[in-house]
Structures are given as structure tokens and as C-alpha cells.
C-alpha positions as CSV (number, residue, x, y, z in Angstrom):
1,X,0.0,0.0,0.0
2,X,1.0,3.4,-0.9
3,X,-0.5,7.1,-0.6
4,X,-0.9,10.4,-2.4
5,X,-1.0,13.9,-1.3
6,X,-1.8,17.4,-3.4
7,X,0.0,20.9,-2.9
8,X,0.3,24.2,-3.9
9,X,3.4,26.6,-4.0
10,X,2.9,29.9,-5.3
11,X,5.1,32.6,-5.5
12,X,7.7,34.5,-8.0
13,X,9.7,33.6,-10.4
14,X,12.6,36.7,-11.9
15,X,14.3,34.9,-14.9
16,X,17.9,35.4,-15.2
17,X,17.3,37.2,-18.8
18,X,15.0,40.2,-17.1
19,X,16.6,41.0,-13.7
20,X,14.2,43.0,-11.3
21,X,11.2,42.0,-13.1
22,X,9.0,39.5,-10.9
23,X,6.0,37.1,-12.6
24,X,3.8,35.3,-10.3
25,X,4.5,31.7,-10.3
26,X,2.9,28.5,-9.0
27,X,3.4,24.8,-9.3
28,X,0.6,22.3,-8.4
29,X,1.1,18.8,-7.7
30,X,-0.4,15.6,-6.7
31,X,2.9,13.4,-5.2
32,X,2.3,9.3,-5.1
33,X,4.0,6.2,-3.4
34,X,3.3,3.3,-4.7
35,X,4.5,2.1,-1.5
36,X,5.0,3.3,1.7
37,X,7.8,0.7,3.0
38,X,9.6,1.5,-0.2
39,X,9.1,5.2,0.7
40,X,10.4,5.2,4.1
41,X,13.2,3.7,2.7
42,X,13.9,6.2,-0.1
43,X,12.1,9.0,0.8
44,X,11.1,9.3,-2.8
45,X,7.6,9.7,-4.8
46,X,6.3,10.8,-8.1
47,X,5.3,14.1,-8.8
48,X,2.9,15.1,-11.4
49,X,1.1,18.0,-12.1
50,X,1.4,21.9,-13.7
51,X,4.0,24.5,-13.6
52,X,3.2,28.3,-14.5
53,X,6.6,30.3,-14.8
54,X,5.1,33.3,-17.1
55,X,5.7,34.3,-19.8
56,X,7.7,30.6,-20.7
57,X,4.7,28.4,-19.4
58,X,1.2,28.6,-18.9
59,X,-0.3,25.5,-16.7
60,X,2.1,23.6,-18.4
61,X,2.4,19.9,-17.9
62,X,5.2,19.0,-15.1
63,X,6.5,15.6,-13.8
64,X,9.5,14.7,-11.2
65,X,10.4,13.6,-8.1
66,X,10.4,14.5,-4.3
67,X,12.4,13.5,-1.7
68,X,10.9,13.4,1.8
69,X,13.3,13.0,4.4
70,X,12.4,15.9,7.4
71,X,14.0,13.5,10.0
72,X,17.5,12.1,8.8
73,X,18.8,14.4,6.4
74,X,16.1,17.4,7.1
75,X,15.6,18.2,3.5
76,X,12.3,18.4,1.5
77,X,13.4,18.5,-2.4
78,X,12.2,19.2,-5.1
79,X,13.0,18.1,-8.9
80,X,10.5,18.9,-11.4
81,X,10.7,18.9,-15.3
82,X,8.4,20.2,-18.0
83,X,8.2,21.6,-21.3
84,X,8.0,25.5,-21.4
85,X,5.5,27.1,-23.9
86,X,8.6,28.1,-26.1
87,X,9.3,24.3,-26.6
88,X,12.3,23.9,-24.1
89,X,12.9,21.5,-22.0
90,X,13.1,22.8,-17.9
91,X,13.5,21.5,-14.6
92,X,12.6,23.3,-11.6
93,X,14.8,22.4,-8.6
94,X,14.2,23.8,-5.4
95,X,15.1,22.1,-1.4
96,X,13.2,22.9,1.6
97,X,15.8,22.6,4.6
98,X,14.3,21.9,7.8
99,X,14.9,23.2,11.0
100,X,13.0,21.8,13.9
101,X,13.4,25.4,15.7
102,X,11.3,27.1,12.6
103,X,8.9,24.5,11.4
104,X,6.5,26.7,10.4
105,X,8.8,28.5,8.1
106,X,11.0,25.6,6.7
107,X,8.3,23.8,6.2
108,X,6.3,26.1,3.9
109,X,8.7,28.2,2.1
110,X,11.1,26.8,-1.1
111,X,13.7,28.5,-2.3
112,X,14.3,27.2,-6.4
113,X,15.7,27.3,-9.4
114,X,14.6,26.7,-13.1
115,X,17.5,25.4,-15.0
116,X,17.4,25.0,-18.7
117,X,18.2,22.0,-20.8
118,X,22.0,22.4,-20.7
119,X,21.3,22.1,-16.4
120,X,22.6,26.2,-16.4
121,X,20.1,28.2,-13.7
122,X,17.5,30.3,-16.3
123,X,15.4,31.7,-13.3
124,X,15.3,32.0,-9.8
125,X,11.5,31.3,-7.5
126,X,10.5,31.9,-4.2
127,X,7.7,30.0,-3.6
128,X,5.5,29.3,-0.4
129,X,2.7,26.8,1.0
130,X,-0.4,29.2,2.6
131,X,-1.1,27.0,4.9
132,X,-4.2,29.4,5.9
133,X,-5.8,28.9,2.4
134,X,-4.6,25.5,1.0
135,X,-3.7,23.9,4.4
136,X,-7.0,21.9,5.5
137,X,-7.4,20.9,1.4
138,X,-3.7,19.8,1.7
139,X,-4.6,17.8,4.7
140,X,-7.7,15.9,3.2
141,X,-5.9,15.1,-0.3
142,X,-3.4,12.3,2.0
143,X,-4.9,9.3,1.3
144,X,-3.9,5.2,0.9
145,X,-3.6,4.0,-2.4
């Protein structure tokens, strides 16, 4: 038995190409384990879902991989790839570093970067989980699968 959770970082994104100049920027996902023995282990699940980084994507497909381990190595990553609406390839890669003495704060806020297809950084995001508005939906979408 596995399990699947949704969430929602929004933010901004300033690409490397236009410094100073902010977009509003989102990712949401649905992240899946197919199991959760093989989780604890790893740390890893899927990550599906849609990327908007204007003006290079709109809702854009997205699909990756997280890595969950708050307790051992007290990281949350992130590693998300999809095709921008100019036909390049991107990955978004971002790590949430926990510290037990801010949980609120490491827990909600992810630092990232877009890289482009030859891995070089193209953007920069700061993104953050409102837990006031998404929290209980984020709580309800856990579920056994």
C-alpha cells in the first residue's frame, strides 16, 4: 500500500534574462507512493502536475520527483521537469531545509531554481505553502492508495 497527497506553492519567479522583473509563479502537484515501506526507505515519490513560470509556461504539464526525508537528512526536495510554452525543456529544482526550531517557516517556504536544458540556472523562484488557504485541502488530499 502506498499514498498520495496534493500541494500548492505559489510565488515568483525573476528569470535570469530580465533581472528586477517579478511574474507570479505556481506549481501544483499531486505526489504518489506506490509504496509506503519503499518510501520510508527512499524517501522518494512521483510528482505530477502543472508549472506556470510566465511568460515561458502557462499551466504547463510538469512531472518529477520529491524527496521526503524531514528527520535524517532534514531536506524536502524538489526536482521537477516540463516543457515551457517556447518548446524547451526545464526543470525546476528547489530544497526545503528543515529546521526543527522554525517548522513553520522551513516547512512552507522553497527556495528554487529553473534550469534549462543544458542544467545552467534560467530563473530563480521563491515559492511558499499558505497554509491558511490550502492547508486543510492539503490535509484531506493524504490518502492510501
Amino acid at each position: 500500500m502506498g499514498f498520495q497527497f496534493a500541494e500548492t506553492m505559489a510565488g515568483t519567479i525573476e528569470w535570469d534574462a530580465a533581472p528586477g522583473v517579478q511574474h507570479p509563479f505556481n506549481f501544483v502537484v499531486t505526489a504518489e507512493a506506490e509504496s509506503t515501506r519503499e518510501h520510508l526507505k527512499s524517501g522518494k515519490a512521483v510528482l505530477r502536475g502543472t508549472v506556470t513560470a510566465p511568460p515561458r509556461a502557462d499551466a504547463v504539464e510538469a512531472e518529477g520527483i520529491i524527496t521526503i526525508r524531514p528527520l535524517g537528512q532534514r531536506i524536502i526536495r524538489y526536482e521537477l521537469q516540463f516543457v515551457g510554452d517556447d518548446g524547451r525543456g526545464y526543470e525546476l529544482v528547489g530544497q526545503k531545509d528543515i529546521r526543527w526550531l522554525h517548522p513553520l517557516r522551513t516547512f512552507t517556504y522553497l527556495p528554487a531554481e529553473i534550469l534549462d536544458e543544458d542544467h545552467r540556472r534560467v530563473a530563480t523562484c521563491k515559492t511558499s505553502f499558505d497554509l491558511r488557504h490550502h492547508g486543510w485541502s492539503f490535509l484531506r488530499s493524504f490518502r492510501p492508495i
